[in-house]
N, C-alpha and C positions, 0 to 999 in steps of 0.2 A: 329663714333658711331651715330644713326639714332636715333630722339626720341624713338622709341618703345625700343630700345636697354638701352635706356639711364632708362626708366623708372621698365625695369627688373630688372637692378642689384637695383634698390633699392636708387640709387645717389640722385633722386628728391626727393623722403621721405626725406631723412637724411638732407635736407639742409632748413627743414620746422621750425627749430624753432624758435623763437620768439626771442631769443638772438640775431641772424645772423645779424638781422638790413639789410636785404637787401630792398632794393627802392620799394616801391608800387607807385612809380610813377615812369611811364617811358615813353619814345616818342611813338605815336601813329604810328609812319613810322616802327615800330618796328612789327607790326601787319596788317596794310593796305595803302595801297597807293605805298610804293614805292620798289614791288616786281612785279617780271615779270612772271603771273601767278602764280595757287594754289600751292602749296607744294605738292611732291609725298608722298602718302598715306601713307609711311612708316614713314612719318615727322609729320601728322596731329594727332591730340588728340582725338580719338573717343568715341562718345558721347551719352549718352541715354535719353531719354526726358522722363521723369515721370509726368504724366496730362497734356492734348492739350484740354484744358481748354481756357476763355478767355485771363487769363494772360498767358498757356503755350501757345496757337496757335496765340496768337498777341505780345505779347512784348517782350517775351525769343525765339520764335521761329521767328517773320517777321522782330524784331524791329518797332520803331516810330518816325517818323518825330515832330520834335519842331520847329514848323516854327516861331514862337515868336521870339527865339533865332538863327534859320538859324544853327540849330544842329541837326544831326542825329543819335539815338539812337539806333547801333548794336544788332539785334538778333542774335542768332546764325549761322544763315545760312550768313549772311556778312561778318562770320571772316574763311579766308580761312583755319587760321588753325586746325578749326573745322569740324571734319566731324560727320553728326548724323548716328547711323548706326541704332538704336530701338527707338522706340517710347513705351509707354504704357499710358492707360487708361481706365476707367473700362464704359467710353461708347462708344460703337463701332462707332457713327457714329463720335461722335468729330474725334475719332482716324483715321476714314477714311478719313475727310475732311483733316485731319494735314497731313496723308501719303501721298496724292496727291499733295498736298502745296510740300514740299519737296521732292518727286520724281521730280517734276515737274520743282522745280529751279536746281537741280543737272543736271537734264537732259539740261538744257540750256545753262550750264556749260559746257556741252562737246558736241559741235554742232555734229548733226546727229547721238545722239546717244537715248533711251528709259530706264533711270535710273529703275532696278529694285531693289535696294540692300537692301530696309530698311525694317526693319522686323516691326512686331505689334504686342504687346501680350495685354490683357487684365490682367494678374496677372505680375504688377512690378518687380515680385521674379526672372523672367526670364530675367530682365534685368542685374540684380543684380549678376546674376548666369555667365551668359559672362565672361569668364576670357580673350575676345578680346574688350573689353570696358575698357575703362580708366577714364573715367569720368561720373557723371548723374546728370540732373538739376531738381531739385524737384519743380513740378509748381504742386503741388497738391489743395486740402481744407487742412487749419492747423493744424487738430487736427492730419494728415498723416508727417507732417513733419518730426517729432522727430523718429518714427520707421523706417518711407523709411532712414533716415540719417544713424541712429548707424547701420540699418544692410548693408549700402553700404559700411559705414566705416569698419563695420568687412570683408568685402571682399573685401578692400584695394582698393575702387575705389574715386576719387577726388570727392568732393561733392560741388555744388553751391548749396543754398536753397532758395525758396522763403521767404519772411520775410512776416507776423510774423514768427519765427522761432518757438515759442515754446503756448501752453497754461497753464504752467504753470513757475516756478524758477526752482522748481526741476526737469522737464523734463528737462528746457532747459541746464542747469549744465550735463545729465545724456548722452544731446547730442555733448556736448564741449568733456565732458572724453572721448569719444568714438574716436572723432577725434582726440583728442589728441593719445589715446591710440596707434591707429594702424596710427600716422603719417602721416594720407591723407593732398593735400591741399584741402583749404575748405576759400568758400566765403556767406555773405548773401548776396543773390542776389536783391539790390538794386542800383539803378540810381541817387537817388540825389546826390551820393556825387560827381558826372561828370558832373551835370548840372552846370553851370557857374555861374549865381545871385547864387545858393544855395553854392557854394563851395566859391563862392566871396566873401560872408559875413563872411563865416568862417574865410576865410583869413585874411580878416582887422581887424578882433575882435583880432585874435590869433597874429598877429601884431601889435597892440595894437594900433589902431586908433581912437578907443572910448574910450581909456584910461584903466583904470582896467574896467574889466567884472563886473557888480553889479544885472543883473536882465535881464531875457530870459522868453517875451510871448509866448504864443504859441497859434492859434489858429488851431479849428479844422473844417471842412464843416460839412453840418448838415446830418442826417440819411433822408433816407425815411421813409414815415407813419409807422408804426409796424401793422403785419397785423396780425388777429382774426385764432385762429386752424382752421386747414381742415379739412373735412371729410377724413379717407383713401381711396387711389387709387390704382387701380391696378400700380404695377412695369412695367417702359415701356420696351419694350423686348428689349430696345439697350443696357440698364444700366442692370450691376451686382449691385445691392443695398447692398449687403450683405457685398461686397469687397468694396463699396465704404463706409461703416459705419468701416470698418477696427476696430477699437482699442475702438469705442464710443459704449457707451450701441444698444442694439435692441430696435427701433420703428418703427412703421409704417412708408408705404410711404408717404409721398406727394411732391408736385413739389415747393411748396413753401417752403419745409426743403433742397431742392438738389439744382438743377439748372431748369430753363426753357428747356422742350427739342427742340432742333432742333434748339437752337439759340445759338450760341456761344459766342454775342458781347455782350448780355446784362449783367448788374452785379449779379452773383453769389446770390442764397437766401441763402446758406449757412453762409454769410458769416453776418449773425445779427443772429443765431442762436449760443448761449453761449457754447453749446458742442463741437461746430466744428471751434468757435473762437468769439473773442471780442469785437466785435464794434470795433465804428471809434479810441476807446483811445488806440487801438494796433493795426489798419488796418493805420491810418497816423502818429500814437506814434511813427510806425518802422523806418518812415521818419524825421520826427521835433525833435523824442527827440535823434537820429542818429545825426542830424545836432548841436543840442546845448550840448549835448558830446563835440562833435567834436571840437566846440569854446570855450569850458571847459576847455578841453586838460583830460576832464575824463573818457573818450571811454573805459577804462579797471575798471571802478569803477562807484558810480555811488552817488546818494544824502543818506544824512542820515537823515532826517524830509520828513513824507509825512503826506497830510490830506486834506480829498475831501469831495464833495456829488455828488449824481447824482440820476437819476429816473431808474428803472427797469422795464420796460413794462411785463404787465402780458398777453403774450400772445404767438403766437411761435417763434416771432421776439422778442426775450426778451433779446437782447443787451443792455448795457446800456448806455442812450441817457440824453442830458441835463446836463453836468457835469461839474463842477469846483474842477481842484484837485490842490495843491501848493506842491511844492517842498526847501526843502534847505537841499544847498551843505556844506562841512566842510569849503571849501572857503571864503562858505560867499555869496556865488552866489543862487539867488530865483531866481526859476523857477514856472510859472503857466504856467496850459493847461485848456481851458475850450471847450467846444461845447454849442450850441445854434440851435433853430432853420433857426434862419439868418446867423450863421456865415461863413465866408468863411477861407478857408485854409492861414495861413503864423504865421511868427517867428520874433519876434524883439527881440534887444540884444542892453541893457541899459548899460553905461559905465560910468565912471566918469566923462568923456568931452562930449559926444555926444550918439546918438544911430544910429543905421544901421536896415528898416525892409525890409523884402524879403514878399511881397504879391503876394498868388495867384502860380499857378502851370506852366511853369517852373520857374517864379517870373519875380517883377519888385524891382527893391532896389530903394530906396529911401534914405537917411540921413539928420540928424540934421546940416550936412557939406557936400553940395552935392560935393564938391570939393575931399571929399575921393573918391568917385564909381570911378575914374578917375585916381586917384594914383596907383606907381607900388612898386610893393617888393622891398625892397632895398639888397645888396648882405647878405646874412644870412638869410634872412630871408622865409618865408613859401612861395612860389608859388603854387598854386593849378590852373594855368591857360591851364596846360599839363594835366590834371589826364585822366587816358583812364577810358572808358566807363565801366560796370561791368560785360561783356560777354568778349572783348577781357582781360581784366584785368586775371578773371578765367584763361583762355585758356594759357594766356601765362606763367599765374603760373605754372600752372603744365607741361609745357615743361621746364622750367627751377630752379621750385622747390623753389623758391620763396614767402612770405609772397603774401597774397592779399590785397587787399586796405582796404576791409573791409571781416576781418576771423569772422568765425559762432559768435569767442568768442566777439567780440564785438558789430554783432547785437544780440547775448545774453543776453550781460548787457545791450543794448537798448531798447530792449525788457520785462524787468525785470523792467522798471520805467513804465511801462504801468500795470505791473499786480499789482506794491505795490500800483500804484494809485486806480486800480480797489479796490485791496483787502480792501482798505480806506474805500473806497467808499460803498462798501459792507457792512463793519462792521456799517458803519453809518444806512444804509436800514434796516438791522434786528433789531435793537433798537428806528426804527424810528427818530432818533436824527440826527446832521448831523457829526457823529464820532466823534474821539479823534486823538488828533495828533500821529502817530505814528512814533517809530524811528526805525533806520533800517540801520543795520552793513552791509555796500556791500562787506565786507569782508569775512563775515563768510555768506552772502548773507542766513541772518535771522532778525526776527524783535527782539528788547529789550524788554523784559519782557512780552511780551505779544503772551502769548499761542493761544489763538482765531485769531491773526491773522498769528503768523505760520503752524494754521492745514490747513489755505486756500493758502498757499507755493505749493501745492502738486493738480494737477488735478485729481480726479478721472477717471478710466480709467477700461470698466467693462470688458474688455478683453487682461489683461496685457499680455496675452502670446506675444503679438504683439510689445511692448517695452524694455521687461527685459531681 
Protein backbone atom coordinates (compact mmCIF):
# COMPACT_ATOMS: atom_id res chain seq x y z
CA UNK A 1 0.00 0.00 0.00
CA UNK A 2 1.64 3.46 -1.24
CA UNK A 3 1.05 6.57 0.93
CA UNK A 4 -1.83 7.89 -1.33
CA UNK A 5 -3.52 4.51 -0.88
CA UNK A 6 -2.80 4.40 2.84
CA UNK A 7 -4.36 7.89 3.25
CA UNK A 8 -7.87 7.04 1.07
CA UNK A 9 -9.07 4.25 3.13
CA UNK A 10 -8.99 6.59 5.89
CA UNK A 11 -6.12 4.44 8.17
CA UNK A 12 -4.04 7.87 8.94
CA UNK A 13 -7.24 9.86 10.22
CA UNK A 14 -8.11 7.10 12.48
CA UNK A 15 -4.80 6.80 14.20
CA UNK A 16 -4.82 10.85 15.11
CA UNK A 17 -5.96 10.60 18.55
CA UNK A 18 -4.64 11.97 21.22
CA UNK A 19 -5.10 8.74 23.49
CA UNK A 20 -2.66 6.64 20.87
CA UNK A 21 0.38 8.09 22.67
CA UNK A 22 2.25 7.73 19.60
CA UNK A 23 6.06 9.36 19.69
CA UNK A 24 6.28 13.07 18.40
CA UNK A 25 9.73 12.55 18.54
CA UNK A 26 11.43 10.49 16.13
CA UNK A 27 15.04 10.10 14.32
CA UNK A 28 15.57 12.58 11.87
CA UNK A 29 17.13 9.64 9.36
CA UNK A 30 13.65 8.80 9.39
CA UNK A 31 13.02 11.94 6.79
CA UNK A 32 16.55 13.08 5.40
CA UNK A 33 19.84 11.88 5.11
CA UNK A 34 19.78 8.43 4.90
CA UNK A 35 17.66 7.58 1.75
CA UNK A 36 18.90 7.05 -1.74
CA UNK A 37 17.04 9.82 -3.53
CA UNK A 38 13.26 11.40 -3.49
CA UNK A 39 10.36 8.96 -2.92
CA UNK A 40 8.20 8.16 -5.98
CA UNK A 41 5.42 10.65 -6.19
CA UNK A 42 2.94 8.19 -5.32
CA UNK A 43 4.91 8.00 -1.59
CA UNK A 44 5.29 12.01 -1.24
CA UNK A 45 2.54 14.13 0.70
CA UNK A 46 1.24 16.85 -1.57
CA UNK A 47 1.21 20.18 -0.45
CA UNK A 48 -0.37 23.68 -0.81
CA UNK A 49 1.15 26.78 0.25
CA UNK A 50 -1.40 29.36 1.41
CA UNK A 51 0.53 33.09 1.43
CA UNK A 52 4.35 33.39 -0.11
CA UNK A 53 4.53 36.03 2.19
CA UNK A 54 7.88 36.84 4.14
CA UNK A 55 7.41 33.99 6.54
CA UNK A 56 5.60 31.74 3.52
CA UNK A 57 8.43 32.40 0.75
CA UNK A 58 11.46 32.42 3.39
CA UNK A 59 10.95 30.01 6.43
CA UNK A 60 8.00 27.39 5.39
CA UNK A 61 9.13 27.50 1.91
CA UNK A 62 13.34 27.96 1.70
CA UNK A 63 14.00 27.25 5.35
CA UNK A 64 16.98 29.11 7.50
CA UNK A 65 20.25 28.63 8.46
CA UNK A 66 21.18 29.17 12.37
CA UNK A 67 24.63 29.44 12.23
CA UNK A 68 24.96 30.31 16.11
CA UNK A 69 24.04 26.73 16.57
CA UNK A 70 25.54 25.09 13.24
CA UNK A 71 21.49 24.11 12.72
CA UNK A 72 19.64 24.04 9.73
CA UNK A 73 15.93 24.80 9.74
CA UNK A 74 13.90 22.60 7.04
CA UNK A 75 11.48 24.41 4.69
CA UNK A 76 9.45 22.57 2.76
CA UNK A 77 11.30 22.02 -0.27
CA UNK A 78 14.36 20.15 1.85
CA UNK A 79 12.02 17.43 2.92
CA UNK A 80 11.83 15.01 0.20
CA UNK A 81 8.67 13.78 1.25
CA UNK A 82 7.09 16.78 0.32
CA UNK A 83 5.98 17.84 -2.70
CA UNK A 84 4.27 21.35 -3.29
CA UNK A 85 2.02 21.14 -6.18
CA UNK A 86 -0.27 24.94 -5.46
CA UNK A 87 0.82 27.88 -4.22
CA UNK A 88 -1.89 30.75 -3.34
CA UNK A 89 -1.69 34.43 -2.58
CA UNK A 90 -3.78 37.20 -3.16
CA UNK A 91 -0.50 39.20 -4.46
CA UNK A 92 0.44 38.25 -7.80
CA UNK A 93 3.87 39.23 -7.66
CA UNK A 94 4.91 37.45 -4.15
CA UNK A 95 3.08 34.48 -5.78
CA UNK A 96 5.24 34.79 -8.86
CA UNK A 97 8.46 35.24 -7.22
CA UNK A 98 7.56 31.89 -4.91
CA UNK A 99 6.51 29.90 -8.22
CA UNK A 100 9.82 30.39 -9.79
CA UNK A 101 11.66 29.69 -6.33
CA UNK A 102 10.06 26.44 -6.56
CA UNK A 103 9.84 25.51 -10.08
CA UNK A 104 13.34 26.30 -10.08
CA UNK A 105 14.60 23.86 -7.08
CA UNK A 106 12.34 20.88 -8.39
CA UNK A 107 13.80 21.53 -11.82
CA UNK A 108 17.39 20.96 -10.28
CA UNK A 109 16.10 17.90 -8.78
CA UNK A 110 15.81 16.27 -11.97
CA UNK A 111 18.82 17.30 -14.02
CA UNK A 112 17.78 18.24 -17.56
CA UNK A 113 14.61 18.60 -17.02
CA UNK A 114 12.08 22.40 -16.87
CA UNK A 115 9.68 21.84 -13.90
CA UNK A 116 6.28 23.07 -14.92
CA UNK A 117 3.86 21.34 -12.46
CA UNK A 118 2.87 24.03 -9.93
CA UNK A 119 -0.14 25.83 -10.17
CA UNK A 120 -1.11 29.52 -8.60
CA UNK A 121 -4.28 30.78 -7.80
CA UNK A 122 -5.05 33.97 -6.16
CA UNK A 123 -8.35 32.58 -4.35
CA UNK A 124 -7.04 29.85 -1.62
CA UNK A 125 -10.66 28.22 -2.18
CA UNK A 126 -8.94 26.47 -5.15
CA UNK A 127 -6.45 25.01 -3.22
CA UNK A 128 -8.74 23.76 -0.88
CA UNK A 129 -10.99 22.43 -3.58
CA UNK A 130 -8.09 19.82 -4.88
CA UNK A 131 -9.21 16.60 -3.93
CA UNK A 132 -5.27 15.61 -5.14
CA UNK A 133 -3.73 17.71 -2.25
CA UNK A 134 -3.31 16.22 1.15
CA UNK A 135 -2.03 18.67 3.07
CA UNK A 136 -1.77 23.05 3.24
CA UNK A 137 0.56 25.28 5.21
CA UNK A 138 -1.16 28.37 6.30
CA UNK A 139 1.56 31.22 6.00
CA UNK A 140 -1.17 33.93 5.77
CA UNK A 141 -1.88 37.50 8.09
CA UNK A 142 -3.75 36.12 11.32
CA UNK A 143 -6.80 37.34 11.34
CA UNK A 144 -6.91 34.51 7.87
CA UNK A 145 -5.73 31.71 9.95
CA UNK A 146 -8.92 30.36 11.78
CA UNK A 147 -11.14 30.33 8.25
CA UNK A 148 -8.28 29.00 5.83
CA UNK A 149 -8.02 26.21 8.90
CA UNK A 150 -11.82 24.96 9.49
CA UNK A 151 -12.64 25.04 5.86
CA UNK A 152 -9.40 22.85 4.99
CA UNK A 153 -10.38 20.71 7.87
CA UNK A 154 -13.96 20.46 6.40
CA UNK A 155 -12.33 19.10 3.22
CA UNK A 156 -10.29 16.67 5.05
CA UNK A 157 -6.96 18.07 4.11
CA UNK A 158 -3.81 18.02 6.90
CA UNK A 159 -3.33 21.41 8.20
CA UNK A 160 0.03 22.96 9.49
CA UNK A 161 -0.68 26.76 10.71
CA UNK A 162 1.39 29.66 11.16
CA UNK A 163 1.21 30.61 14.86
CA UNK A 164 -0.44 32.98 16.11
CA UNK A 165 -3.17 30.62 15.43
CA UNK A 166 -6.01 32.48 16.34
CA UNK A 167 -7.25 36.33 17.32
CA UNK A 168 -9.31 35.51 19.71
CA UNK A 169 -10.25 32.06 22.63
CA UNK A 170 -13.26 31.60 20.73
CA UNK A 171 -11.97 31.53 17.37
CA UNK A 172 -9.34 29.54 18.29
CA UNK A 173 -11.50 26.71 20.40
CA UNK A 174 -13.96 26.94 16.93
CA UNK A 175 -10.58 25.96 15.12
CA UNK A 176 -9.42 22.89 17.42
CA UNK A 177 -13.44 21.39 16.94
CA UNK A 178 -13.04 21.57 13.40
CA UNK A 179 -9.83 19.62 13.47
CA UNK A 180 -10.91 17.51 15.75
CA UNK A 181 -14.15 17.07 14.13
CA UNK A 182 -13.20 15.86 10.67
CA UNK A 183 -9.78 14.03 12.15
CA UNK A 184 -7.09 15.88 10.04
CA UNK A 185 -3.48 15.86 11.36
CA UNK A 186 -2.61 19.34 12.29
CA UNK A 187 0.56 21.09 13.60
CA UNK A 188 1.26 24.95 14.76
CA UNK A 189 3.83 25.64 12.72
CA UNK A 190 6.58 26.75 14.97
CA UNK A 191 10.43 26.00 15.35
CA UNK A 192 11.38 26.74 18.76
CA UNK A 193 10.57 23.68 20.20
CA UNK A 194 13.63 22.08 17.64
CA UNK A 195 15.94 24.67 18.47
CA UNK A 196 18.38 23.18 20.98
CA UNK A 197 19.14 26.12 23.92
CA UNK A 198 15.17 26.42 23.55
CA UNK A 199 14.23 22.72 23.83
CA UNK A 200 17.35 22.25 26.31
CA UNK A 201 15.94 24.39 28.95
CA UNK A 202 12.91 22.79 28.81
CA UNK A 203 14.50 19.67 29.29
CA UNK A 204 16.57 20.36 32.45
CA UNK A 205 13.68 22.15 34.15
CA UNK A 206 11.20 19.04 33.21
CA UNK A 207 14.16 16.89 34.73
CA UNK A 208 14.12 18.67 37.45
CA UNK A 209 17.58 20.30 37.54
CA UNK A 210 16.54 23.54 39.09
CA UNK A 211 14.69 21.65 41.41
CA UNK A 212 10.76 22.45 41.65
CA UNK A 213 9.59 24.97 38.92
CA UNK A 214 8.80 28.32 41.15
CA UNK A 215 8.85 31.33 38.51
CA UNK A 216 9.20 31.65 34.48
CA UNK A 217 10.47 35.40 33.04
CA UNK A 218 9.76 36.18 29.94
CA UNK A 219 10.97 38.82 28.09
CA UNK A 220 9.69 40.33 24.91
CA UNK A 221 11.97 42.67 21.87
CA UNK A 222 10.61 45.99 21.54
CA UNK A 223 8.00 47.27 18.58
CA UNK A 224 8.90 49.81 16.03
CA UNK A 225 7.85 53.47 16.44
CA UNK A 226 3.82 53.34 15.80
CA UNK A 227 3.24 55.31 12.91
CA UNK A 228 0.49 58.37 12.41
CA UNK A 229 -3.00 57.34 9.60
CA UNK A 230 -2.41 57.54 6.00
CA UNK A 231 -4.00 59.36 3.64
CA UNK A 232 -5.85 56.49 1.27
CA UNK A 233 -4.17 55.01 -1.75
CA UNK A 234 -4.89 53.76 -4.69
CA UNK A 235 -4.98 49.58 -4.43
CA UNK A 236 -1.81 48.44 -6.26
CA UNK A 237 -2.99 46.38 -9.29
CA UNK A 238 -0.86 43.22 -7.94
CA UNK A 239 -3.01 42.96 -4.68
CA UNK A 240 -6.69 41.67 -4.51
CA UNK A 241 -7.34 44.04 -1.27
CA UNK A 242 -10.76 42.88 -0.88
CA UNK A 243 -9.51 38.97 -0.56
CA UNK A 244 -6.76 40.03 1.30
CA UNK A 245 -9.27 41.81 4.12
CA UNK A 246 -11.15 38.24 3.92
CA UNK A 247 -13.14 37.96 7.23
CA UNK A 248 -12.00 41.82 8.95
CA UNK A 249 -14.38 44.90 8.46
CA UNK A 250 -13.88 47.29 5.04
CA UNK A 251 -11.20 50.09 5.04
CA UNK A 252 -9.39 51.85 2.88
CA UNK A 253 -6.08 51.11 1.41
CA UNK A 254 -2.86 52.02 2.52
CA UNK A 255 0.53 50.28 2.37
CA UNK A 256 1.15 50.80 5.84
CA UNK A 257 -2.23 48.63 6.95
CA UNK A 258 -0.87 45.64 4.22
CA UNK A 259 2.60 44.92 3.36
CA UNK A 260 5.47 47.03 1.54
CA UNK A 261 4.99 46.33 -2.24
CA UNK A 262 7.52 44.68 -4.07
CA UNK A 263 9.53 43.68 -1.05
CA UNK A 264 8.98 40.50 0.46
CA UNK A 265 11.95 40.50 3.35
CA UNK A 266 10.74 43.39 5.10
CA UNK A 267 8.44 42.81 8.34
CA UNK A 268 4.69 42.80 7.56
CA UNK A 269 2.72 46.42 8.47
CA UNK A 270 -0.03 44.28 9.15
CA UNK A 271 1.23 42.81 11.66
CA UNK A 272 0.84 46.02 14.67
CA UNK A 273 -2.45 46.44 13.22
CA UNK A 274 -4.99 45.00 16.12
CA UNK A 275 -7.65 43.64 13.37
CA UNK A 276 -5.28 41.45 11.69
CA UNK A 277 -3.21 40.64 14.95
CA UNK A 278 -1.59 41.38 18.22
CA UNK A 279 1.55 42.71 18.77
CA UNK A 280 4.65 41.37 19.93
CA UNK A 281 2.48 39.78 23.38
CA UNK A 282 1.10 36.99 20.55
CA UNK A 283 3.60 37.57 17.67
CA UNK A 284 6.57 35.97 20.41
CA UNK A 285 3.82 34.86 23.26
CA UNK A 286 3.44 31.99 20.40
CA UNK A 287 7.07 31.35 21.19
CA UNK A 288 8.07 31.91 25.07
CA UNK A 289 4.73 31.14 26.53
CA UNK A 290 4.97 27.60 23.96
CA UNK A 291 8.22 27.06 25.73
CA UNK A 292 7.25 27.67 29.47
CA UNK A 293 4.02 25.42 28.95
CA UNK A 294 6.17 23.09 27.87
CA UNK A 295 8.54 23.14 31.19
CA UNK A 296 5.14 23.34 33.00
CA UNK A 297 4.10 20.13 31.66
CA UNK A 298 0.83 22.53 31.14
CA UNK A 299 0.64 22.54 27.16
CA UNK A 300 -3.06 21.23 27.37
CA UNK A 301 -3.99 23.91 30.10
CA UNK A 302 -2.96 26.74 31.08
CA UNK A 303 -2.73 29.69 34.31
CA UNK A 304 -5.69 30.64 36.31
CA UNK A 305 -4.64 34.41 37.71
CA UNK A 306 -3.88 37.01 35.10
CA UNK A 307 -3.21 40.90 35.50
CA UNK A 308 -1.31 43.43 33.24
CA UNK A 309 -0.98 46.91 31.84
CA UNK A 310 0.28 48.12 28.85
CA UNK A 311 -0.13 51.49 26.50
CA UNK A 312 -2.29 51.40 23.30
CA UNK A 313 -1.04 53.64 20.65
CA UNK A 314 -3.63 55.90 19.15
CA UNK A 315 -2.90 55.52 15.86
CA UNK A 316 -2.83 52.90 12.89
CA UNK A 317 -0.12 50.90 14.45
CA UNK A 318 -2.20 50.51 17.60
CA UNK A 319 -0.73 47.31 18.93
CA UNK A 320 -0.13 47.28 22.28
CA UNK A 321 3.28 48.13 23.22
CA UNK A 322 5.04 48.65 26.83
CA UNK A 323 3.54 45.86 28.73
CA UNK A 324 3.79 44.14 32.01
CA UNK A 325 1.43 41.23 32.34
CA UNK A 326 1.90 38.39 35.38
CA UNK A 327 0.53 35.20 35.36
CA UNK A 328 -0.18 32.13 38.20
CA UNK A 329 -0.54 28.71 37.68
CA UNK A 330 -2.66 26.29 40.01
CA UNK A 331 0.96 24.83 40.76
CA UNK A 332 2.01 27.51 42.18
CA UNK A 333 4.39 28.52 39.19
CA UNK A 334 4.34 32.74 38.32
CA UNK A 335 4.84 33.64 35.33
CA UNK A 336 5.60 37.31 33.98
CA UNK A 337 5.97 38.75 30.26
CA UNK A 338 6.84 42.32 29.98
CA UNK A 339 8.06 44.43 26.81
CA UNK A 340 10.04 47.63 26.85
CA UNK A 341 11.50 49.80 24.69
CA UNK A 342 15.12 48.16 25.27
CA UNK A 343 14.23 44.90 25.89
CA UNK A 344 15.44 42.02 24.01
CA UNK A 345 13.93 38.49 23.58
CA UNK A 346 14.50 35.41 26.29
CA UNK A 347 12.80 33.12 29.17
CA UNK A 348 14.29 32.20 32.54
CA UNK A 349 12.83 29.54 34.70
CA UNK A 350 13.48 29.97 38.61
CA UNK A 351 13.56 26.70 40.68
CA UNK A 352 14.16 25.77 44.01
CA UNK A 353 18.03 25.03 43.58
CA UNK A 354 19.12 27.15 40.73
CA UNK A 355 17.67 28.95 37.59
CA UNK A 356 18.40 28.14 33.76
CA UNK A 357 18.11 31.48 31.14
CA UNK A 358 17.94 31.00 27.40
CA UNK A 359 18.85 34.86 25.82
CA UNK A 360 18.32 36.00 22.76
CA UNK A 361 17.23 34.04 19.32
CA UNK A 362 18.34 30.90 18.68
CA UNK A 363 19.70 31.49 22.44
CA UNK A 364 22.50 31.30 24.70
CA UNK A 365 21.76 29.41 28.17
CA UNK A 366 23.44 30.25 30.97
CA UNK A 367 22.80 28.81 34.67
CA UNK A 368 23.19 29.44 38.35
CA UNK A 369 25.13 25.79 37.96
CA UNK A 370 26.87 26.04 34.58
CA UNK A 371 27.76 22.50 35.25
CA UNK A 372 23.99 21.63 34.28
CA UNK A 373 24.10 22.99 30.31
CA UNK A 374 26.50 20.02 30.13
CA UNK A 375 24.51 17.12 31.81
CA UNK A 376 22.74 14.27 30.11
CA UNK A 377 19.17 12.61 30.54
CA UNK A 378 19.55 9.90 32.72
CA UNK A 379 17.41 6.46 31.38
CA UNK A 380 13.58 7.65 31.91
CA UNK A 381 13.92 10.57 31.50
CA UNK A 382 12.91 13.50 28.73
CA UNK A 383 15.50 13.74 25.98
CA UNK A 384 14.58 16.52 23.61
CA UNK A 385 18.16 16.35 21.81
CA UNK A 386 16.35 14.21 18.69
CA UNK A 387 13.20 16.53 18.22
CA UNK A 388 12.86 16.93 14.30
CA UNK A 389 12.23 20.30 13.00
CA UNK A 390 8.36 21.48 12.51
CA UNK A 391 8.14 20.94 8.41
CA UNK A 392 9.59 17.37 8.58
CA UNK A 393 7.71 16.69 11.91
CA UNK A 394 4.10 17.64 9.77
CA UNK A 395 5.19 15.76 6.72
CA UNK A 396 5.80 12.76 8.51
CA UNK A 397 2.62 12.87 10.40
CA UNK A 398 0.55 12.59 8.03
CA UNK A 399 2.10 9.67 6.12
CA UNK A 400 1.87 7.81 9.13
CA UNK A 401 -1.09 9.28 11.06
CA UNK A 402 0.73 10.17 14.01
CA UNK A 403 0.32 13.00 16.78
CA UNK A 404 2.63 16.18 15.90
CA UNK A 405 4.90 17.66 18.26
CA UNK A 406 3.12 20.44 18.46
CA UNK A 407 -1.10 20.00 17.45
CA UNK A 408 -3.22 23.34 16.67
CA UNK A 409 -4.67 22.29 20.23
CA UNK A 410 -1.67 23.22 22.02
CA UNK A 411 -0.47 26.31 20.21
CA UNK A 412 -4.21 27.17 21.10
CA UNK A 413 -3.95 27.14 24.57
CA UNK A 414 -0.47 29.10 23.90
CA UNK A 415 -1.99 31.33 22.36
CA UNK A 416 -4.98 31.87 24.64
CA UNK A 417 -2.27 33.21 27.62
CA UNK A 418 -1.39 35.93 25.10
CA UNK A 419 -5.00 37.15 24.63
CA UNK A 420 -6.13 36.79 28.57
CA UNK A 421 -2.99 38.86 29.13
CA UNK A 422 -4.03 41.26 26.38
CA UNK A 423 -7.81 41.19 27.60
CA UNK A 424 -6.09 42.37 31.31
CA UNK A 425 -4.48 44.68 29.90
CA UNK A 426 -7.35 46.13 28.04
CA UNK A 427 -9.62 46.21 30.82
CA UNK A 428 -7.09 48.24 32.65
CA UNK A 429 -6.79 51.07 29.40
CA UNK A 430 -10.65 51.61 29.41
CA UNK A 431 -10.77 52.52 33.19
CA UNK A 432 -7.61 54.20 33.06
CA UNK A 433 -6.34 52.19 36.16
CA UNK A 434 -3.91 49.60 35.66
CA UNK A 435 -6.87 46.64 36.08
CA UNK A 436 -7.96 44.08 38.46
CA UNK A 437 -6.59 40.71 38.74
CA UNK A 438 -8.45 38.51 36.82
CA UNK A 439 -9.12 34.66 37.16
CA UNK A 440 -9.62 32.37 34.58
CA UNK A 441 -10.93 28.64 34.38
CA UNK A 442 -8.57 27.10 31.30
CA UNK A 443 -10.98 24.54 31.60
CA UNK A 444 -14.04 25.89 30.75
CA UNK A 445 -11.50 28.40 28.97
CA UNK A 446 -13.85 31.50 30.55
CA UNK A 447 -12.95 34.22 33.04
CA UNK A 448 -14.76 33.95 36.83
CA UNK A 449 -17.12 36.37 37.39
CA UNK A 450 -16.43 38.80 35.41
CA UNK A 451 -18.62 39.56 32.32
CA UNK A 452 -16.63 42.66 30.76
CA UNK A 453 -13.78 40.48 30.37
CA UNK A 454 -15.62 37.40 28.87
CA UNK A 455 -17.44 39.61 25.98
CA UNK A 456 -13.55 40.36 24.86
CA UNK A 457 -13.19 36.20 24.71
CA UNK A 458 -14.81 36.70 21.26
CA UNK A 459 -13.14 38.74 18.09
CA UNK A 460 -15.43 40.60 16.27
CA UNK A 461 -15.46 39.61 12.68
CA UNK A 462 -17.59 41.83 10.25
CA UNK A 463 -17.96 39.27 7.64
CA UNK A 464 -18.68 35.88 9.48
CA UNK A 465 -19.81 34.20 6.31
CA UNK A 466 -16.08 33.52 6.10
CA UNK A 467 -15.81 31.55 9.64
CA UNK A 468 -18.99 29.91 10.56
Amino acid sequence: MNRRQFLQTGSAAALTGPALGFPTIIPASVLTGNRTGRPAPSDRVTVGLIGTGRQGYGQNLQGADLKSIGARVPGLLDVPEAQLVAISDVDSWRMAKAKATIEGHYAKATPGSSFKGLSAYRDFREIIARKDIDAVMISTPDHWHVPMGILAARAKKHVSCEKPLSLSVQQGRLLVDALTKYNVVNRTDSEFRSVRPQNQAVELVRNGRIGQLQKIEISFPSDPTPVPAQADMPVPKELDYDLWLGPAPYVPYTDMRVHTPFDILKRPNWMRVDTYAQGMIANWGAHYFDMAQWANNSEYSGPVEVFGKGEFPKSLWNSMINFQVMYRYANGVEMTCQQTLTSKPGIKYTGSTGWILVEGFPGVLTSSNPALLTSKPQEGELDLSKTLWDKPDFIDAVKTGRKTLEPIEVGHRTISISQIGLIACQLGASTGSPGEKLVWNPEKEQFVGNNAANALLTAPLARKEWIM
